[in-house]
Every structure is written in structure tokens, then in C-alpha cells.
NUDOLUM-247832 format. One record per residue (C-alpha): x, y, z. Coordinates in steps of 0.05 Angstrom, whole numbers, plus 5000, padded with zeros to 4 digits. Layout:
# NUDOLUM-247832
XYZ/...
***
This chain:
# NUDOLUM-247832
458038611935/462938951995/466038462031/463638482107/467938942138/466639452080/459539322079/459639602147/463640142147/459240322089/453240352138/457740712188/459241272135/452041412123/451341682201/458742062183/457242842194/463242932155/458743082087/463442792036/464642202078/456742152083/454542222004/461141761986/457141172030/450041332005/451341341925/454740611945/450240321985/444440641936/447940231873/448939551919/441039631927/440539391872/441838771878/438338171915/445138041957/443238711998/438438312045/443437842069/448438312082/444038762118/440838162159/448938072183/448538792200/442738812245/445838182279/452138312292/454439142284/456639402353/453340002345/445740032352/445540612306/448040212251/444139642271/437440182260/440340452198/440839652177/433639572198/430640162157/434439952086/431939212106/425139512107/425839962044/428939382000/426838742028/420138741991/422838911923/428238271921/423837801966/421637381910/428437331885/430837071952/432136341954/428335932003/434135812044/434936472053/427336802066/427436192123/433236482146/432037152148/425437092185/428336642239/433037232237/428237812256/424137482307/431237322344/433138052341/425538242355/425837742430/434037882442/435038652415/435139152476/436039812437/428640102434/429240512369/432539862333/426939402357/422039862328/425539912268/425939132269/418639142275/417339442212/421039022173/416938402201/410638732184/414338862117/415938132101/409037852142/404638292088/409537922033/408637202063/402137072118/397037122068/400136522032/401636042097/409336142084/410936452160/407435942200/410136092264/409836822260/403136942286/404336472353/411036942364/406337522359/401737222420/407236962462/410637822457/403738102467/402937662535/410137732550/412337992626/417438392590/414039062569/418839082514/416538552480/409638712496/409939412455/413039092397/407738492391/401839022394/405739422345/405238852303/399338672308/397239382287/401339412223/399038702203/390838962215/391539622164/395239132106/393338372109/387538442154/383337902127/388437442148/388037622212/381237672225/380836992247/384637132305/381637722320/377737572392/385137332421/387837972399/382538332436/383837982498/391838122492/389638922487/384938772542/390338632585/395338972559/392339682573/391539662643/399839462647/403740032674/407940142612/404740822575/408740492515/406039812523/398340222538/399840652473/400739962430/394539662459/390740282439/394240302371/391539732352/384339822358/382540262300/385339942252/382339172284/375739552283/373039382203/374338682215/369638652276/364938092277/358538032324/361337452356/366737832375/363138432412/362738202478/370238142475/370738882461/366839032514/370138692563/377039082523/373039762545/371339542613/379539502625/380440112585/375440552632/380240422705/385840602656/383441252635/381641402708/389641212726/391641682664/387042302698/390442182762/396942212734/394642852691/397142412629/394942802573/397742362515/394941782536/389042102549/387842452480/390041772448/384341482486/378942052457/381841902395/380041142387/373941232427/371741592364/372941142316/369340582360/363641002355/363541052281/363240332276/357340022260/357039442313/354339732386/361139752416/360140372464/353240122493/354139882551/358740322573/357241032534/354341382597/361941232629/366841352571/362241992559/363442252642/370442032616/370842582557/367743132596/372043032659/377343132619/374443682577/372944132637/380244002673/383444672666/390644462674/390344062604/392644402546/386844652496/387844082448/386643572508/380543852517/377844002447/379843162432/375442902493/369543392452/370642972393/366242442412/360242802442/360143152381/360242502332/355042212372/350842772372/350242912295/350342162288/347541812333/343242302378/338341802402/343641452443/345142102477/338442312491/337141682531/341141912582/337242532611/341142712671/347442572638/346543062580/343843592632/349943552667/353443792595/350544262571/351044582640/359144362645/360044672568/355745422593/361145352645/366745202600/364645782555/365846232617/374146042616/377746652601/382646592536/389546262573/395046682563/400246282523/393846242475/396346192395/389946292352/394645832290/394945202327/388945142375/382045462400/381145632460/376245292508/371045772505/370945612435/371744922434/365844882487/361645362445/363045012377/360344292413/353844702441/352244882382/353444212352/348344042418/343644492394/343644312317/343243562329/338343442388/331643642402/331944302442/328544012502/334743622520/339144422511/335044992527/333444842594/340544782619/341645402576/336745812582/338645702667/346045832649/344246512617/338746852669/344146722724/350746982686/347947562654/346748032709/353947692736/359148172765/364747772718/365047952648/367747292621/361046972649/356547612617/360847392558/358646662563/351446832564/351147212511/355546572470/350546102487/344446472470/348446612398/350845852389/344145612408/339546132364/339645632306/338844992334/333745122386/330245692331/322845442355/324145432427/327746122434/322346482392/317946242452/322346512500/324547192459/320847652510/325347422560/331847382536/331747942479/331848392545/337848082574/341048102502/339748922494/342548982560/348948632547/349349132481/350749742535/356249282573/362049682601/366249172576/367949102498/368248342494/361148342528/358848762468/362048492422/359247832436/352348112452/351848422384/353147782347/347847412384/343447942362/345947842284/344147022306/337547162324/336247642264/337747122215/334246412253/329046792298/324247112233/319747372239/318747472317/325947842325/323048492273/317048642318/321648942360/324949382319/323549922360/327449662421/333849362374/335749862324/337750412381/341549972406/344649712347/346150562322/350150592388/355950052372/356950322307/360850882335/363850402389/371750532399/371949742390/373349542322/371148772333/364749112367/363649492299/365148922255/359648592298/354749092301/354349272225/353648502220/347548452264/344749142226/345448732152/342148082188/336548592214/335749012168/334848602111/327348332126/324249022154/319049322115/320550052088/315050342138/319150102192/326850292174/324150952136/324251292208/331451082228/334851192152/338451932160/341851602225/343750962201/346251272138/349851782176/353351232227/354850772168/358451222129/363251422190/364150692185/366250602115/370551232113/373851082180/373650362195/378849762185/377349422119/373548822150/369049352186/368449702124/366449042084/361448922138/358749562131/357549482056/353948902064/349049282116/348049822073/346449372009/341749082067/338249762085/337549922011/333649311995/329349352059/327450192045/326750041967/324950791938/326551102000/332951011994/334851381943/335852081972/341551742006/345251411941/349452071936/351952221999/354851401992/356851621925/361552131955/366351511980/367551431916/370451951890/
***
């Protein structure tokens, strides 16, 4: 082994940007590895090396080696080097290197708690986790974290104090030491007992004034780490959210409606509406007003107009994101508890003078078409009218939106929709030759949903037009209009059956 000074300057070289200086000290330090008299050296390291970026390096190679020689370690020496870390855990000051510290605890804790050979590890834990110091606070919670997803069981015990250290730990004014406390929720979750549910609750009745400070402060991390756990808390089979669900869920949509939060803010505080509505619906519906109150804030969501700075690779927009958990709504709950709201939403912002609201109305209606199948058909009179209209919009997005409700309807509204033929397909022939591609794609799309369940006697009348508009289509079109287009004309074919076939050649023509 390198005597002290050289085992350092090793450590040093690894951080060299000089690259030949670097690889010399890594192939060294990689073939010293190898040997059990690594730890010890290391331990020195993380003690006593001036500069805290050695001291981190020290900490990571502790926590990639230490497990592999442990056994090998006398018992002198494994005393030793845990009385080592929890000094450098209470006395380090260099954030990144007591993090890094932290990990090799959890490291030698996984190796050594299960079998009763770190006995005073677990009281160090409480004593950080209560500390004044917000430091030491982070790190305990950290801890306590790591040691839940690997040894658990062991744990478990212990679990109700552990609750009440996140309990108060994440009203403290740290967002490090409120990010620990949260961290170690999920993975405390599976070892949940029922004795140990009213101390959760009282954990959630700190965390609710805490999410209220974070929307204040327009603290959007904290926030979406919030939505985050609150979701996994739902998925657990103990009735942790009870008490409280009508809150955290005021909590979500609050923050899903705030406009200055970036999309992926919003689309987190979604999550859990969402989960409990396709898994736990009947705790929703209890609340009446509550749920009245969102459909109605997620109509007015889908009204937002697409920000800007929007990238379609990394996010949805909040139109979307709204839209996407209506129709989760209207999939997962009886339709009693979403139409109303809706169908309130859409007779006001269809005749609106903004288009992003005609937009919205024609969303919802399209989002809602499956979901709510049995109530719409009741209600088709009335809002296939406002659904034609939007089809002659001035404004392309309104159409474009418009026609794919109408392709919604086609396919979940049968067979009510096709008795009024009369009144969609001229409507439909007029945005195949729309200047809007999208529009096109759209309209051909709501043709091959329609289309495809009409008797002959009833498309025989339209054919030389919609033969004649199609093929403009497929000669002229983008290649996703085109492929729509196909797929309405294999749809026209099978709803004219022999009546078709006068047309077969002027298709054929494309061909050649």
C-alpha cells in the first residue's frame, strides 16, 4: 500500500485535468482496490485531506469498495471505521462531502443493522433528524430513506418515530431539510402498519401548511416533489389520504390551474386526480361540490392558449394535460359527476368571441364522447348543432378540433350520430378541401369513423363528391393526410358495397 502522503496525492491526481496525470492516479488507485487495506486509508482521507474535494472523492471509493472487503475487515477496524463516519457525518461542514458520507453509512448500515453489529447507529440517526442544525437534519432523513428501500424490515420497528421526525421536519424552513422529509416517505410506505396510520396523518396534517408556504413562495420543486409522494400514498393500501383527500386534492388543482408554473408543475399536481379516479373513484365521488369545481377548473384549463417557449419533446401543454385528466374523468366516473359541468362549459364557450375557448368546447365534447357515451347520445340534438357550427369556424384550430370531436362521436355515439347524416357529411365534404393540413388530416379521420357504419342507401347519394374530394386528397395531401384518406376511402367502400365499384378506377389512376 502507498504510504500516506502518496496515498493522497494519489486521490489529488484523480481531480488533475492534466489527463496523463489523471489516468496515471486512477490505474493505481484501481489496482490498490484491491486490497482490504483501501478502507483504512481512505477512512484517513476523509478525516484528515485539506481539500473537501478529495475528502468527496475519498467518500465515493469508500462507498464503492467498502462492501466488497467488509468481511475481511478486522473488528478493530469496522468499530473504527463506523465511529469514524458518524464523526465526519456530525463535524463535516462541506455539503457535497456529507452527502457523500451519507452513502457510505447507508452502505455499511445495509452490511451490519440487520445483524445488531451497529448498535448505536440508529439513535445517531434520531438525535440528526431532531437536530437544530438543518445540516444534520437533511443527512439523518437521508438516511433514514436509504436504510427504508434496502433493510427495511429492520427498521420497521421504528417506523411511527420516524414519522414523527418527518412530521416535523417538513414544516422547518430548510427546502433541503423539507426535500429529505419528503424523500423518505415512499419508500417508509410498504412497511406501514395500521397502528401506525394515525401517525401519518398527523405527518399530512404538517405537510398541508407546508404546501400552502411552497404556493406562496411559487416553489415549484417542492411543490412537484409533494404531487409526487402524494401519489404513491394513494396507491397504498392503508387509508392514508382520508381524512384529508378533499384538502391535498384543492392542493393539486390550485397548483394545476396557476399559470406561472411551468407545464410539468402542473401536469404532476394531475397525477393524483387521475390515480384516484381510475382507482379509487368512489372516494372522489363523495365529494360532490369538490369534483364540480374540477371539471369546471379543467374546461377552463383546456381554454389556455399553447405558451410560447412550448417544446412538444419534453412536455404537453396545459390544454392537453387538462384534456388528457377529463377524459380520464370521463372514463372512470359515472357521467353524472362530468357532464353537467361540461356540458355548462361548452353551451357558454361555443358561441365565445375567443377562439381558444371555441377550441376548448369542442376538446371537451371530444375527450368526453367516450366516457360519458350514454349521456351525450341523450343530449346529441343539442350539442351536434354546436359541433357543425364549430366545423365552419373562421379559425383553423377551431376546425380542426371540431372535426375530431365529430370522428369521437362517430366511433362511441352509434347508432344515434348516422341519423343525421344528412346534416354531417356536408359539413364533413367542406374541410376536405380546407387550406389546413391538420384540418384535413382531421376531417378524412371523422369521414372513415362515419362512414364506416352507413348503409349504402344513405352514402350512395354523396359517393361522386366524396370520391372526387378524396382523391384531391391523396394526390395532393402530406403523407399523414394521405394515409388518413386511405383509411376513409377503405371506409366508404365497405359502407357502399357494389356501389362502389364504378369508382375503383378513377382510385386506380393513383397508381399508375
Amino acid at each position: 500500500m502507498a504510504s500516506s502522503g502518496d496515498f493522497e496525492a494519489l486521490l489529488t491526481g484523480c481531480l488533475s485535468i492534466d489527463n496523463q496525470v489523471r489516468k496515471h492516479a486512477e490505474d493505481t488507485i484501481k489496482q490498490l482496490s484491491a486490497k482490504p487495506e483501501v478502507i483504512p486509508e481512505l477512512l484517513q482521507r476523509v478525516q484528515t485531506a485539506a481539500n473537501p474535494q478529495v475528502r468527496q472523492l475519498a467518500a465515493v471509493l469508500l462507498r464503492k469498495w467498502i462492501a466488497r472487503h467488509w468481511s475481511k475487515l478486522s473488528p478493530e477496524v469496522k468499530s473504527g471505521a463506523q465511529q469514524v463516519l458518524l464523526e465526519r457525518i456530525a463535524n463535516e461542514q462541506e455539503h457535497s462531502v456529507r452527502r457523500a458520507m451519507a452513502d457510505v453509512v447507508a452502505s455499511v448500515a445495509h452490511l451490519t443493522l440487520p445483524q445488531g453489529q451497529w448498535p448505536g447507529l440508529l439513535e445517531f440517526l434520531h438525535q440528526c433528524s431532531r437536530a437544530d442544525s438543518a445540516e444534520h437534519r437533511e443527512v439523518g432523513l437521508l438516511l433514514f430513506a436509504a436504510l427504508f428501500e434496502t433493510i427495511g424490515d429492520t427498521l420497521q420497528p421504528h417506523a411511527a418515530s420516524i414519522l414523527q421526525a418527518v412530521a416535523a421536519s417538513i414544516s422547518h424552513p430548510s427546502d433541503l431539510v423539507q426535500t429529505a422529509a419528503l424523500s423518505v416517505i415512499e419508500p417508509l410506505l410498504p412497511y406501514m402498519t395500521d397502528a401506525q396510520v394515525p401517525a401519518f396523518h398527523a405527518l399530512l396534517g404538517a405537510l398541508l401548511p407546508c404546501a400552502q408556504a411552497a404556493l406562496v413562495a411559487q416553489n415549484e420543486d417542492l411543490l412537484g416533489h409533494m404531487c409526487q409522494v402524494l401519489v404513491e400514498v394513494a396507491e397504498c393500501p392503508a387509508p392514508l389520504l382520508q381524512p384529508c383527500l378533499q384538502q391535498v386534492l384543492e392542493m393539486c388543482m390550485t397548483i394545476a390551474t396557476n399559470k406561472h408554473f411551468e407545464s410539468n408543475t402542473r401536469e404532476q399536481a394531475l397525477q393524483l386526480l387521475q390515480w384516484m379516479a381510475k382507482f379509487k373513484p368512489k372516494q372522489l365521488t363523495r365529494h360532490k361540490l369538490l369534483m364540480c369545481a374540477i371539471v369546471e377548473a379543467l374546461c377552463e384549463m383546456c381554454c389556455e392558449p399553447t405558451p410560447p417557449d412550448y417544446d412538444d419533446a419534453q412536455e404537453l401543454p396545459p390544454q392537453k394535460v387538462a384534456a388528457q385528466a377529463l377524459d380520464v374523468l370521463a372514463l372512470s366516473l359515472n357521467s353524472q359527476h362530468v357532464v353537467p359541468a361540461c356540458w355548462q362549459f361548452v353551451q357558454a364557450a361555443a358561441s365565445s368571441p375567443d377562439m381558444h375557448r371555441r377550441a376548448a368546447a369542442m376538446m371537451v365534447c371530444a375527450v368526453s364522447a367516450e366516457g360519458c357515451s350514454e349521456a351525450l347520445r341523450k343530449r346529441l340534438p343539442q350539442v351536434l348543432p354546436l359541433l357543425l357550427t364549430a366545423l365552419q369556424d373562421p379559425e383553423g384550430d377551431v376546425r380542426g378540433v371540431a372535426a375530431f370531436a365529430l370522428g369521437q362521436f362517430s366511433e362511441y355515439l352509434q347508432p344515434e350520430i348516422l341519423e343525421h347524416y344528412t346534416e354531417v357529411m356536408p359539413g364533413v365534404f367542406r374541410l376536405l378541401g380546407d387550406p389546413n393540413h391538420d384540418v384535413q388530416e382531421r376531417a378524412c379521420y371523422a369521414l372513415d369513423a362515419f362512414c364506416e357504419n352507413l348503409e349504402p342507401s344513405e352514402i350512395l347519394p354523396y359517393m361522386p363528391q366524396l370520391v372526387e374530394q378524396l382523391l384531391l386528397v391523396l394526390q395532393n395531401g402530406k403523407p399523414g393526410v394521405q394515409e388518413m384518406a386511405l383509411s376513409a376511402v377503405s371506409s366508404i367502400a365497405s359502407a357502399a358495397q357494389q356501389a362502389f365499384q364504378p369508382h375503383t378506377g378513377k382510385l386506380g389512376t393513383l397508381s399508375q
